[in-house]
Every structure is written in C-alpha cells, then in structure tokens.
mmCIF file of the C-alpha atoms, coordinates in Angstrom:
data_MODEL
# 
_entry.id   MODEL 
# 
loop_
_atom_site.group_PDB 
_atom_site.id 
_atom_site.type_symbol 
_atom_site.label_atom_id 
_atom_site.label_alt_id 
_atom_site.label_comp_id 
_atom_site.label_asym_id 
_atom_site.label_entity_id 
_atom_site.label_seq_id 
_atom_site.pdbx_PDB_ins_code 
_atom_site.Cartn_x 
_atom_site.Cartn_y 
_atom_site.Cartn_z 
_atom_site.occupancy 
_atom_site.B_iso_or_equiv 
_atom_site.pdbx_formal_charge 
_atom_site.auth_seq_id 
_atom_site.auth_comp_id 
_atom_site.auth_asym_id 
_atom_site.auth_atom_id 
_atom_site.pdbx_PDB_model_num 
ATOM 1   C CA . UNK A 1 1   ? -1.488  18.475  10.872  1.00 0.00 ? 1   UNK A CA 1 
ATOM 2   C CA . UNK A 1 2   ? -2.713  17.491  7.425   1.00 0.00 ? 2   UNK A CA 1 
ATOM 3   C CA . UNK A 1 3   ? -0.319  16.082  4.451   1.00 0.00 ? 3   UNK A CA 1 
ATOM 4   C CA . UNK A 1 4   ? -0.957  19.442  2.774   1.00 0.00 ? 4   UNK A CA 1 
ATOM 5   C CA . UNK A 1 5   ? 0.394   21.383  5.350   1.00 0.00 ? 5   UNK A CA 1 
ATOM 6   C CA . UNK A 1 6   ? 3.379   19.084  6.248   1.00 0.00 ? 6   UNK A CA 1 
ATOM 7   C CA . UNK A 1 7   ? 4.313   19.097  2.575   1.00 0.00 ? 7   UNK A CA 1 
ATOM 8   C CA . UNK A 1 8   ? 4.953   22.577  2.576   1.00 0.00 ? 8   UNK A CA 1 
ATOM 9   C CA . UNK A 1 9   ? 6.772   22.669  5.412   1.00 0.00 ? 9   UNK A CA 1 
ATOM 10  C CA . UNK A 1 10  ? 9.663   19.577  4.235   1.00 0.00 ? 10  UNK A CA 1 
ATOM 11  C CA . UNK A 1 11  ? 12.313  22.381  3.425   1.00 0.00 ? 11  UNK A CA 1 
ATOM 12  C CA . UNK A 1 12  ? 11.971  24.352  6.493   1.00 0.00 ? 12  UNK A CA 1 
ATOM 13  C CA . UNK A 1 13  ? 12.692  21.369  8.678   1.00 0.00 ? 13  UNK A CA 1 
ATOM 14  C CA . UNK A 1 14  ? 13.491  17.394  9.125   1.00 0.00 ? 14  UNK A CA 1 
ATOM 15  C CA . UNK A 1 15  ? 10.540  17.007  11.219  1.00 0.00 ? 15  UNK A CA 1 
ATOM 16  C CA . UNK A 1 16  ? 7.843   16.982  8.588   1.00 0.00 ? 16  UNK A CA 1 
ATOM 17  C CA . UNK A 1 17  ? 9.562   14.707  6.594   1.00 0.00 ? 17  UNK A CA 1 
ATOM 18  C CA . UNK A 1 18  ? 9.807   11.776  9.420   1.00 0.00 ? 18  UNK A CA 1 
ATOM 19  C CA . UNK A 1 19  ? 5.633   12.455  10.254  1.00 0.00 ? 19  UNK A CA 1 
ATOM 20  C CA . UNK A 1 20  ? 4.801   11.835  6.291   1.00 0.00 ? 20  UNK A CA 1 
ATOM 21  C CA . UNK A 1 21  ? 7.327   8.734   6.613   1.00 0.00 ? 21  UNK A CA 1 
ATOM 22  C CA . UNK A 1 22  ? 6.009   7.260   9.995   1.00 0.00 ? 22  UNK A CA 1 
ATOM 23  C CA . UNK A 1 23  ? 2.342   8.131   8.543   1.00 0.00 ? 23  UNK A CA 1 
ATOM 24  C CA . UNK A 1 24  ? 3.182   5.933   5.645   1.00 0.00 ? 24  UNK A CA 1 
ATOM 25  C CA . UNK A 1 25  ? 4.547   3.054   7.375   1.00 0.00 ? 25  UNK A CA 1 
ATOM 26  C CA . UNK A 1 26  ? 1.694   2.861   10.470  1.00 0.00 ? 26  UNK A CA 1 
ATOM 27  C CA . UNK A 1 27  ? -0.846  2.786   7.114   1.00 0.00 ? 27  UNK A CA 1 
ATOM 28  C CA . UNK A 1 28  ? 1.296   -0.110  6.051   1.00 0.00 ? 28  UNK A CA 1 
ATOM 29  C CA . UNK A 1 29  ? 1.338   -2.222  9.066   1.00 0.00 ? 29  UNK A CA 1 
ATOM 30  C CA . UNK A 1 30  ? -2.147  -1.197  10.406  1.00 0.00 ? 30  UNK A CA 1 
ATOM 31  C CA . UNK A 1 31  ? -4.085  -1.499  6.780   1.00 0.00 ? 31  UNK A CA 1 
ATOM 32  C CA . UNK A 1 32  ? -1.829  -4.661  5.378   1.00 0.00 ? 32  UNK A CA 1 
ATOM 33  C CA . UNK A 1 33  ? 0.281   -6.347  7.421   1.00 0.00 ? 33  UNK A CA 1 
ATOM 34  C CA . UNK A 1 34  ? -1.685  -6.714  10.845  1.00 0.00 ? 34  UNK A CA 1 
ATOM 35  C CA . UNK A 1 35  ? -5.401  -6.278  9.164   1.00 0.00 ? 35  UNK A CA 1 
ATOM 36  C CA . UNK A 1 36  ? -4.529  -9.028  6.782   1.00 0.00 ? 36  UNK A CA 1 
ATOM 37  C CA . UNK A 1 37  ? -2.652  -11.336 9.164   1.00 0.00 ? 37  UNK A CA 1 
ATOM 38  C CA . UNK A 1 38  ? -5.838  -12.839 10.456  1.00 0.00 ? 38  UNK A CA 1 
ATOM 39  C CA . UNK A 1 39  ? -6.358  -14.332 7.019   1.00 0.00 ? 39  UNK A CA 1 
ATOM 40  C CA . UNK A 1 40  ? -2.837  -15.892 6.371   1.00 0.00 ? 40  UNK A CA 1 
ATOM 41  C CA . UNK A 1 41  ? -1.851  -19.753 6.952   1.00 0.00 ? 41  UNK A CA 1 
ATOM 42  C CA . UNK A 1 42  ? 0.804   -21.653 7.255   1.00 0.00 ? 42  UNK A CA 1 
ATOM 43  C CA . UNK A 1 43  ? 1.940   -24.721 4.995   1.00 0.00 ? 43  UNK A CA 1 
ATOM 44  C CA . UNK A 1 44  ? 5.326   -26.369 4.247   1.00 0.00 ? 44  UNK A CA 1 
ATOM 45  C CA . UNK A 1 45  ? 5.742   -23.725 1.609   1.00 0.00 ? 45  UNK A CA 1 
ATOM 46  C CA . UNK A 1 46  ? 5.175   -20.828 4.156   1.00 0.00 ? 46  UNK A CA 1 
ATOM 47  C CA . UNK A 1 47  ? 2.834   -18.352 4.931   1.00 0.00 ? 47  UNK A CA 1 
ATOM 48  C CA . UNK A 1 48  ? -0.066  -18.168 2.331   1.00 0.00 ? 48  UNK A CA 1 
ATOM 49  C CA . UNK A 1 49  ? -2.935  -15.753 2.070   1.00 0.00 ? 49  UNK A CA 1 
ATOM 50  C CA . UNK A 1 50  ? -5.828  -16.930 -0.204  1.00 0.00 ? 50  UNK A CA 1 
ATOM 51  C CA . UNK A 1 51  ? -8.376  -14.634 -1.424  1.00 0.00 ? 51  UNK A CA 1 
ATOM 52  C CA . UNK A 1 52  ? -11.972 -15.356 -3.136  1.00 0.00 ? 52  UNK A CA 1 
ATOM 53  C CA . UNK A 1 53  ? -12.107 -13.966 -6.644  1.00 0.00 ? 53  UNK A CA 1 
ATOM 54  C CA . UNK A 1 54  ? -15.360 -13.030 -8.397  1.00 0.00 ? 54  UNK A CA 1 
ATOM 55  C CA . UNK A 1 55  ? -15.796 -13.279 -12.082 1.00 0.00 ? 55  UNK A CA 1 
ATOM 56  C CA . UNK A 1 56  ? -19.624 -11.357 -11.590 1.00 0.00 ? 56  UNK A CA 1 
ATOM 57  C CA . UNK A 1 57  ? -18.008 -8.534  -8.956  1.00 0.00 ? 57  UNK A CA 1 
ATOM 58  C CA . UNK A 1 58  ? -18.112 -5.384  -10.689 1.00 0.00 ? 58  UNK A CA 1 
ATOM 59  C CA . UNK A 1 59  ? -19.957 -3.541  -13.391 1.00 0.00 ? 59  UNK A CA 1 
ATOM 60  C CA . UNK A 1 60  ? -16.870 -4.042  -15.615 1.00 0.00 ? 60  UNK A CA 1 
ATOM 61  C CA . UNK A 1 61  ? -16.765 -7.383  -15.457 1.00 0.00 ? 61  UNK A CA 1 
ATOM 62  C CA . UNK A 1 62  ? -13.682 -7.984  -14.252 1.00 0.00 ? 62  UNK A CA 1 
ATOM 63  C CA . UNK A 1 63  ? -12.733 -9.619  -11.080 1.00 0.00 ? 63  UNK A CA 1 
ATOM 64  C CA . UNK A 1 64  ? -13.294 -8.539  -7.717  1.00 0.00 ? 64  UNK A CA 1 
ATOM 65  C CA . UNK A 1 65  ? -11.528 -10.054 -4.725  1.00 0.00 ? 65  UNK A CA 1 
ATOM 66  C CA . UNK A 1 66  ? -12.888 -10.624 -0.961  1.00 0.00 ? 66  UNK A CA 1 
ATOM 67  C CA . UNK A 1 67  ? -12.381 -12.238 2.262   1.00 0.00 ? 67  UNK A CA 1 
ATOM 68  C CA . UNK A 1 68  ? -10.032 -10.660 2.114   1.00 0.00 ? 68  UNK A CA 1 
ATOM 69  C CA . UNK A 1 69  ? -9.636  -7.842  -0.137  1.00 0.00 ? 69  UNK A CA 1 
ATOM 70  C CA . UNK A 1 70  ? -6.552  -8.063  -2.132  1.00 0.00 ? 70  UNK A CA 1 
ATOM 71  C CA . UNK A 1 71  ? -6.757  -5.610  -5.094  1.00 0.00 ? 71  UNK A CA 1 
ATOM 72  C CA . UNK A 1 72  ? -5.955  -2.436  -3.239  1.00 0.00 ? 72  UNK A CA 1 
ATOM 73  C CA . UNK A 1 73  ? -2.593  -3.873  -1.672  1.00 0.00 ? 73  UNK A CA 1 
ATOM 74  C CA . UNK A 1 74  ? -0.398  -0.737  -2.918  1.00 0.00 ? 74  UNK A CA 1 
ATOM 75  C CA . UNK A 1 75  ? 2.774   -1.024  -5.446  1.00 0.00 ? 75  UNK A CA 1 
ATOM 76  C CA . UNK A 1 76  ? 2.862   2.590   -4.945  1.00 0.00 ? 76  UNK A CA 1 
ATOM 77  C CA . UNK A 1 77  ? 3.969   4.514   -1.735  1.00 0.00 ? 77  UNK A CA 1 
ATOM 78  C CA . UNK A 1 78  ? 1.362   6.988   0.367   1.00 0.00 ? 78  UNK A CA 1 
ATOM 79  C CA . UNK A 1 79  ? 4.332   9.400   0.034   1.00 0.00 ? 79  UNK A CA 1 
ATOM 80  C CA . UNK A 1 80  ? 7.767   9.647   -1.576  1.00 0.00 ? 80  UNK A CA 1 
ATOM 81  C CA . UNK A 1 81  ? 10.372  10.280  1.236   1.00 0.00 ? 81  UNK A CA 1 
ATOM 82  C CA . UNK A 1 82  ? 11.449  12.514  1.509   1.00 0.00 ? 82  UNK A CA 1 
ATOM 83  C CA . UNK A 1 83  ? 10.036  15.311  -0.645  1.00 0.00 ? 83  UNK A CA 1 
ATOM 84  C CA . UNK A 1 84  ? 6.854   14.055  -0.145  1.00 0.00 ? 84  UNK A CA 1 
ATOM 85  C CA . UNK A 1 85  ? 3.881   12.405  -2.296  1.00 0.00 ? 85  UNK A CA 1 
ATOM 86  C CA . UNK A 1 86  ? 4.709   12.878  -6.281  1.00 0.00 ? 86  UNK A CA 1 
ATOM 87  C CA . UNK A 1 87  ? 2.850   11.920  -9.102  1.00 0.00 ? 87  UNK A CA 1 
ATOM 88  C CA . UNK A 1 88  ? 3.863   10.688  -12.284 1.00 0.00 ? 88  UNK A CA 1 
ATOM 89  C CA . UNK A 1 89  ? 1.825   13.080  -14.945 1.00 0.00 ? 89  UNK A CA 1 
ATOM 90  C CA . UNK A 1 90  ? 1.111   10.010  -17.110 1.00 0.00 ? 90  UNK A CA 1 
ATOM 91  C CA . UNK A 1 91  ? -0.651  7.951   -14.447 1.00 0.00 ? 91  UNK A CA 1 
ATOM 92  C CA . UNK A 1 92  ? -1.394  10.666  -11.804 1.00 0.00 ? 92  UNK A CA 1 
ATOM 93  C CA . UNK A 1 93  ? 0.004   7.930   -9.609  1.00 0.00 ? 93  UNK A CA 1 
ATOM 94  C CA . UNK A 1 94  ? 3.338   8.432   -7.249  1.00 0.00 ? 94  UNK A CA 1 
ATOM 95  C CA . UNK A 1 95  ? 6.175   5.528   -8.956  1.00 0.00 ? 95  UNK A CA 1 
ATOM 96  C CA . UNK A 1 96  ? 6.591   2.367   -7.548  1.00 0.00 ? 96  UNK A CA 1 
ATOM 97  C CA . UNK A 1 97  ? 8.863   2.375   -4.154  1.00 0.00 ? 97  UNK A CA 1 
ATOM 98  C CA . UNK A 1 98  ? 10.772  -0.289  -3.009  1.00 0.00 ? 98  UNK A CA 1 
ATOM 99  C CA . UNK A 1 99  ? 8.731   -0.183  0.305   1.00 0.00 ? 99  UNK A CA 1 
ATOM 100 C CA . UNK A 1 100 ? 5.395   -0.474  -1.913  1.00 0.00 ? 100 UNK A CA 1 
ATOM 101 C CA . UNK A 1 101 ? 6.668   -3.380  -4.339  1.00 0.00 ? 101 UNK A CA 1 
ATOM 102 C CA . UNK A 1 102 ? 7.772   -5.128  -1.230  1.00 0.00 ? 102 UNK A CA 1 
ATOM 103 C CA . UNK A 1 103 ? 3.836   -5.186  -0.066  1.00 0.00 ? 103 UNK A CA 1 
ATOM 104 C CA . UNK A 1 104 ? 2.510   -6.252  -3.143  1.00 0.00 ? 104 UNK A CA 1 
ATOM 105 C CA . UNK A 1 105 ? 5.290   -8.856  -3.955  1.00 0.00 ? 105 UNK A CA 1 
ATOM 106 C CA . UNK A 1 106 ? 4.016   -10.364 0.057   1.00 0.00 ? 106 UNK A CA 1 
ATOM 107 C CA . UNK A 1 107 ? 0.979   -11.181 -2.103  1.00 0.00 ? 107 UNK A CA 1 
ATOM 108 C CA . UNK A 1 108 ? 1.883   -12.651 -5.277  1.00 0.00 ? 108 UNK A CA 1 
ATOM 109 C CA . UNK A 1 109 ? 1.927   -16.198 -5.784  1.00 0.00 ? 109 UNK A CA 1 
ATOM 110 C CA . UNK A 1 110 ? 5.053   -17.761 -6.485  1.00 0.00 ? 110 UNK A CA 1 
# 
C-alpha cells in the first residue's frame, strides 16, 4: 500500500498510522544504523564513524562526503506520527523529530 494511500486512510483507523511508523523506523535501522555499522570503530572514547570529505566533490564546490556517505543522515523524520508526513511551507521539509535529531546527533563529533 503506498504512503499516499495510507495517509488518507490515518482517520479511519489505527492501523495506517503504525505501517507509516514501522516504515519509518525499518528505513532507519536498515539505511543508518545497520548499513553504516560496518564503518564504525571503537576507541576509548567510544564508537566513532569517520567519513572522507571532498573539497572538489560537487559542482558547487562544497564538500561531498564518502566511504561512507554521511550528508544524507536525516534530522528530519520520513513521516510525522501520527498524522503522517508534513511539511513546513518555508522549507518544504517535515520539522525536526526527536527520532530524526537523535540520528544525526549519532554522527556529530563531540
């Protein structure tokens, strides 16, 4: 059943709700948490991940990351729970979530 579809349905009954919520955390752990594990290490500080930034990696000229790819680690939730995905008019984006920030913060250096 596609997001669309389930979005519509989120009055009529609890069960659409829970599938846009369950979606949203299997994208977390799948994309994030288990795809990036391979790259992480251990030190006496605890678990790092370090990326490889390129000055040269875009047409912009700002920097691109690999190995792995850091930059589209959300702050932002798939969907907001649990009325479903919003958007903010300014930024078209949905606002920051508490599950989202949480991500991201796994990432920042301290």
């Amino acid at each position: 059943t596609s997001e669309e579809v389930l979005v519509r349905l989120l009055g009529l009954h609890e069960a659409p709700g829970l599938i846009l919520q369950h979606r949203q955390l299997h994208k977390l752990l799948s994309t994030y948490l288990l795809g990036l594990q391979a790259w992480a290490f251990h030190d006496s500080d605890g678990v790092r991940l370090h990326s490889v930034f390129q000055p040269t990696g875009t047409g912009t000229g700002r920097l691109s990351s690999c190995e792995p790819n850091v930059q589209n680690v959300p702050k932002h939730s798939l969907a907001a729970f649990p009325s479903g995905p919003s958007a903010s008019a300014s930024t078209g984006q949905p606002p920051p979530t508490g599950a989202g920030c949480a991500v991201r913060e796994a990432f920042a250096a301290p």
